[in-house]
C-alpha positions, 0 to 999 in steps of 0.5 A: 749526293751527300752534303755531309760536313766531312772532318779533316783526319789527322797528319798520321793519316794521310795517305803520300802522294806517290813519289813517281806522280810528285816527280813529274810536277812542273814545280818539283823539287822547288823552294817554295819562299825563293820561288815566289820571292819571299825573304827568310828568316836567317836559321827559319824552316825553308818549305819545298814542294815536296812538303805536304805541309808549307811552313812560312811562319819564318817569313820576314816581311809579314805584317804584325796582322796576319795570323800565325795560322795564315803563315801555314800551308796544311796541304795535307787536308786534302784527303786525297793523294792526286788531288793534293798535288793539284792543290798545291799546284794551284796555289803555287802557280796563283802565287807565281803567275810570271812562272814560264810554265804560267804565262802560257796558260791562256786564262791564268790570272795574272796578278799575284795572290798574297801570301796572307791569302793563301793559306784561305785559298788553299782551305777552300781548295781542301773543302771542295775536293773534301766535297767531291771525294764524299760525292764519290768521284775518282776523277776530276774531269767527272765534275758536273755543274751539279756538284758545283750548284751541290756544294754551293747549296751545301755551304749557303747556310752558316754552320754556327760555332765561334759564339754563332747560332747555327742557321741563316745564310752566309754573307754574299762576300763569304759564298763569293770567296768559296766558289772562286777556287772552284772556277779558277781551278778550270784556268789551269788545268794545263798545268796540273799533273795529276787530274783536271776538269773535263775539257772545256768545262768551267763552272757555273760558265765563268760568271764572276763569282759575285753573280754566282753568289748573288751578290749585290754590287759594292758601291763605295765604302759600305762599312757600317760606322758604330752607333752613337749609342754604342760609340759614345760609351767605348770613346768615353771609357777609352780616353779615361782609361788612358789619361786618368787610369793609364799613367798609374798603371804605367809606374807599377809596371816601371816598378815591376820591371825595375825591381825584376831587373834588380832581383836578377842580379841578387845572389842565391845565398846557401848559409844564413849569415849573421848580416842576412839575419840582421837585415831579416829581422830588422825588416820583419819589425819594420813590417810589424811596428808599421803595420804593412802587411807582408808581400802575398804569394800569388794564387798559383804558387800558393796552390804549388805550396799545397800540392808539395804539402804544406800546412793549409792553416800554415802562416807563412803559406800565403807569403811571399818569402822570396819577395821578402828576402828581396826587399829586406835581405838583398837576396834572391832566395835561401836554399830549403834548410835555410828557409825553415829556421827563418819561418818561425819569425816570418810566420809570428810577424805575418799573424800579425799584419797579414799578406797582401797584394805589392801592386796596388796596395796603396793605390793613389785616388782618382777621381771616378769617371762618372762623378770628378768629385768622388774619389776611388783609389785607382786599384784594388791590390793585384797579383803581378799576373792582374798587374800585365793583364791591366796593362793591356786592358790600358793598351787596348784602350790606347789602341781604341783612342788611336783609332778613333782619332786618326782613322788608321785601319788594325793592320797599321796600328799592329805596325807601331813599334818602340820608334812610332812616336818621334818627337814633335816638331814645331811648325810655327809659333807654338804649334807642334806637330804630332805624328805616329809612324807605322806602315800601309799594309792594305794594297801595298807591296808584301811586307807594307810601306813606311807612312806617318800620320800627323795626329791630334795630341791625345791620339800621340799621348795614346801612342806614348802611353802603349809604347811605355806599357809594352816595353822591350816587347813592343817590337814584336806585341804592338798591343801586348799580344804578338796575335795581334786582333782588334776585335779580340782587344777590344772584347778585353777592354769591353768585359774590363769596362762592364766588369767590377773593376769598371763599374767601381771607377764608375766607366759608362756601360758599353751596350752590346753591338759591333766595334770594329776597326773599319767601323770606329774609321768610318765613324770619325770619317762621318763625324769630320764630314757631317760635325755632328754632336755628341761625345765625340765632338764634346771630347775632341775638336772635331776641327782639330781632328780635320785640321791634323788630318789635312795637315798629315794629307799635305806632309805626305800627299801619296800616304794613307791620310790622303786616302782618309781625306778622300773619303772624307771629302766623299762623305762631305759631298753626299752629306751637302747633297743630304742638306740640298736635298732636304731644304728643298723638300722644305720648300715644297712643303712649305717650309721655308728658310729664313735669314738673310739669304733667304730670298736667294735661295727661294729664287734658287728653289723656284728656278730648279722647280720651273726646270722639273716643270719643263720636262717634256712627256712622252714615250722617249726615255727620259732622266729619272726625277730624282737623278735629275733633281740632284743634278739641278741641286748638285751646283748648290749643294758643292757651294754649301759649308754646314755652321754650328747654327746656319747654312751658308751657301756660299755663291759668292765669295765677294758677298761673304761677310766673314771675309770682308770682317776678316780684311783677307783678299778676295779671289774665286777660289776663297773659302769661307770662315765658319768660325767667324760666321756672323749668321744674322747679318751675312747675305748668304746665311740661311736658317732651317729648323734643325738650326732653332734649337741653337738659336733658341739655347743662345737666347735661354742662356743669356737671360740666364746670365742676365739674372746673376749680373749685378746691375751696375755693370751697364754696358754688360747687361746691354751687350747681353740684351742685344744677343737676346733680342738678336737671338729670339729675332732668329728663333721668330723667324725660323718658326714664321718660316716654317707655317703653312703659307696660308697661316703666315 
């Protein structure tokens, strides 16, 4: 049986299927959109089953995300005639499973398949019968579970291409999706008019197609966040990029496209008058008194020039005539005859001054990204072309600040649009809300649902800034590209970052390794949950980021920040369960906590220690050690809330000295104020090793101001004497603590 990769033939070559086999179809002569309920574009192409080929790139409703190569159907790749119309059978009826002719199939899945999915589904339809026509079957009801185990042998391993080296296997999650169309072809064997399984035959027995694919089973969230060493850099260039670089970049293209909309007014005059000459020759001396080079013709309209056979040592060939005649004379262009008696003048001054680049030419200073005190000017000269493609390098840059600050997946982000950024709203005092309006796509009804996410100012002025550099396009290219792709995006701004252009504004190096959106949410997940260091928390207040996403979760409870705070909330509990589970360890190595609540959380650890001791022996199956030590330490570690320089296991609200500071009622259900934690006194602080070095930088840098305070200021001097002792008495502590017992 051969395992060849087959090549799909081109349309010309595909045989029709027979009209007499198509006109006996239970969907015959159907409009494909209005039978599954997809609203047109007025004056789009309506697609019938019919067609070979289903068109739907007139869809109203789909989301700036998808793919313009998703919105067409490409039946014709399957080569056979019967088997296309079974194909499209397939893919119609999983469309439309409230169909009359569907419902009574007793195996048809009953949910309806995106139209973002069909056209996959219907590639991987095209593949496996592709396959059984080279295996040399005729007839469907001939398949045997050795073609299936066949193919799926044959697509196990990774053909390569797109950048990829050939060999490895395939992900779980990819071979799962190709054999699934295998299967649920069995389901509807009833309905196809053509040809269909055996009876009674269902592939690999109907097990699901993750088991088929040895698949491991998905617990939670399993996107990987981008490593630090990764994160750190793209953060960093991305926020300069934005509000160093970003604003400059957004007045040249205003100017571009102010002066555009002038020119397009400016008359084409046929007769060089004597007023046009004036303004002509009056500009030119202006150019050559000043020494301000002539405005320069982009590169491919010099090599144009060429190709109609202009001089290559000519000095007018490099300059932009029609710029020229813009900015002096107040005309669009002079026909061919009229440009020839002016180029002896225009060529005599260009001699002199020479050409260069509009945008840019005289570039502001900013200060580089590495080093504040250099300053570089913000561009080199560019070409009206260079000049877009930094625009959406800036816009790429925006969208990585987006989405690093509110957690908002590619498919919302591709939804913004010219009315995502309403103004703020003022909640209290002078506090402003900011907020960006787009749609949930992902599992939502076809076409998403309006949503807005209250975000932190950068993340809005990212917004701002993208909304400014798209312009009228922004409706229909969120991000300068109406193919809308993170991944593509980001591989712009990455090569922009470690190119020349880069390296000159001195933007950190961004290593090789994954960025992805699933991957930059589920690191600002991990950096609310856990506020760790790092750039992140050096660039934004993590605080503040919590803070905007639970005030968005509370604006709109049902809206996708509930759903980012849910898995927030996840990470916070398995980090606090992380935490419990290492101090315990501590404790039975030895290790022990110091601080003020210290003996309690001994007395805790001993009594979970007595309760494993208790566990009866015997055959009789009995909890696993582990599981049963979480759940011991699960009542502890809910109560656990992470300070910058302490634990603080807040068991009782009545004993918590950040409240009673802060004068506030009591009741069960208070939380703690880590911002006001005074560590060194509260009975429910601990400290662990991981919190000395805090303690220990306190302590080095107050002696530090201690040497550079004039001794006269007393009461200074004192108050920072106290904070050393206090501080050293913590660090003391800590490392007494930590000794084998035996040495204490």
């Amino acid at each position: 049986m051969s395992t060849r990769a087959v090549p799909i033939r081109s349309a010309s070559a595909v045989v029709p299927i027979p009209p007499e086999l198509a006109a006996r179809s239970p969907f015959a002569g159907v409009d494909i959109a209005e039978k599954i309920g997809l609203a047109m574009l007025p004056g789009s192409h309506r697609p019938w089953f019919e067609e070979d080929v289903w068109d739907m790139t007139g869809m109203a409703d789909a989301p700036k995300s998808m793919k313009p190569y998703s919105k067409v159907w490409r039946f014709t790749r399957v080569r056979d005639p019967r088997w296309r119309l079974v194909a499209k059978e397939f893919i119609l009826a999983r469309m439309c499973p409230l169909d009359e002719r569907v419902t009574v199939l007793p195996f048809a899945i009953r949910t309806a398949m995106s139209p973002a999915s069909a056209a996959q589904v219907a590639d991987r339809t095209a593949a496996w019968l592709n396959f059984l026509t080279d295996a040399g079957l005729s007839a469907l009801g001939d398949v045997t579970q050795d073609h299936c185990d066949a193919f799926k042998a044959a697509h196990r391993r990774r053909k390569g291409g797109k950048g990829r080296p050939a060999g490895g296997d395939v992900a779980p999650g990819t071979l799962s999706n190709l054999v699934r169309p295998i299967q649920n072809l069995a389901l509807y064997g009833e309905l196809f008019t053509a040809d269909r399984y055996a009876e009674g035959f269902l592939p690999w027995q109907g097990r699901p197609a993750s088991q088929v694919a040895e698949a491991a089973g998905q617990v939670g969230n399993v996107s990987p966040p981008v490593p630090d060493a990764v994160m750190q850099p793209v953060l960093s260039a991305a926020l300069y990029t934005v509000f160093t670089l970003g604003p400059k970049v957004a007045e040249a293209v205003e100017e571009l496209r102010a002066h555009r909309a002038v020119a397009a007014q400016m008359p084409t005059t046929v007769t060089l008058t004597g007023e046009a000459a004036r303004a002509l020759l009056e500009g030119l001396e202006r150019h050559e008194r000043e020494q301000i080079p002539l405005p320069r013709l982009p590169t491919f309209s010099v090599t144009r020039r060429l190709q109609a056979g202009w001089d290559r040592d000519d000095p007018v060939l490099e300059v932009n005539t029609e710029r020229l005649l813009q900015c002096t004379v107040g005309v669009h262009s002079f026909p061919g005859p009229v440009m020839e008696l002016i180029k002896p003048a225009v060529a005599r001054v260009a001699e002199k001054v020479g050409t260069v680049y509009e945008h840019g030419a005289c570039a502001e200073p900013i200060p580089r990204c590495d080093d504040p005190s250099v300053l570089v000017p913000w561009t080199l000269p560019l070409q009206e072309a260079e000049l877009r493609t930094l625009a959406r390098i800036v816009q790429a840059a925006c969208m990585v600040v987006i989405a690093a600050l509110s957690g908002m997946r590619a498919s919302e982000l591709a939804e913004l649009g010219s009315a995502s950024c309403p103004p703020p709203t003022q909640v209290f005092g002078d506090r402003l809300r900011y907020r960006i309006a787009s749609k949930v796509i992902k599992k939502r009804r076809w076409g998403g649902e309006p949503d807005e996410w209250v975000v932190l100012e950068q993340a809005y002025k990212a917004a701002e800034l993208n909304l400014r550099l798209g312009g009228e396009r922004i409706d229909k290219a969120p991000f300068g590209t109406t193919s809308f792709s993170f991944a593509d995006l980001f591989e712009k701004f990455k090569t922009f970052v470690n190119g020349p252009a880069g390296q000159r504004l001195g933007l950190p190096h961004i290593p090789a390794g994954p960025v992805t959106s699933r991957g930059v949410r589920r690191t600002l997940a991990i950096a609310v949950a856990y506020r760790p260091g790092g750039l992140l928390a050096a660039k934004v207040q993590l605080k503040q980021v919590h803070a905007a996403t639970t005030e968005g979760y509370a604006h709109r409870p049902g809206g996708a920040q509930g759903l980012f705070m849910a898995e927030v909330a996840e990470l916070e509990r398995d980090r606090q369960l992380q935490l419990a589970k290492a101090a315990w360890h501590d404790f039975k190595d030895g290790r022990m906590p110091s601080g003020p609540g210290a003996p309690t959380l001994i007395a805790a650890f001993e009594h979970v220690d007595t309760e494993l001791a208790q566990t009866p022996p015997g055959p009789a199956p009995v909890l696993d050690a582990d599981q049963q030590l979480i759940n011991l330490l699960r009542p502890y570690a809910e109560r656990l809330h992470v300070g910058p320089a302490n634990y603080c296991w807040f068991r009782d609200p009545a004993k918590a000295l950040c409240l009673r500071m802060a004068g506030i009622t009591i009741s069960p259900d208070s939380k703690p104020l880590i911002g006001m934690c005074d560590a060194a006194r509260c009975p429910q602080a601990t400290h662990h090793g991981e919190h000395r070095a805090v303690w220990q930088s306190s302590a080095d840098s107050s002696r530090k101001l201690l040497t550079i305070l004039p001794r006269s200021q007393k009461d200074a001097r004192t108050r920072i004497k106290m904070d050393i002792d206090r501080s050293q008495r913590v660090v003391d502590a800590i490392d007494a603590a930590r000794l084998p017992t035996q040495e204490r």
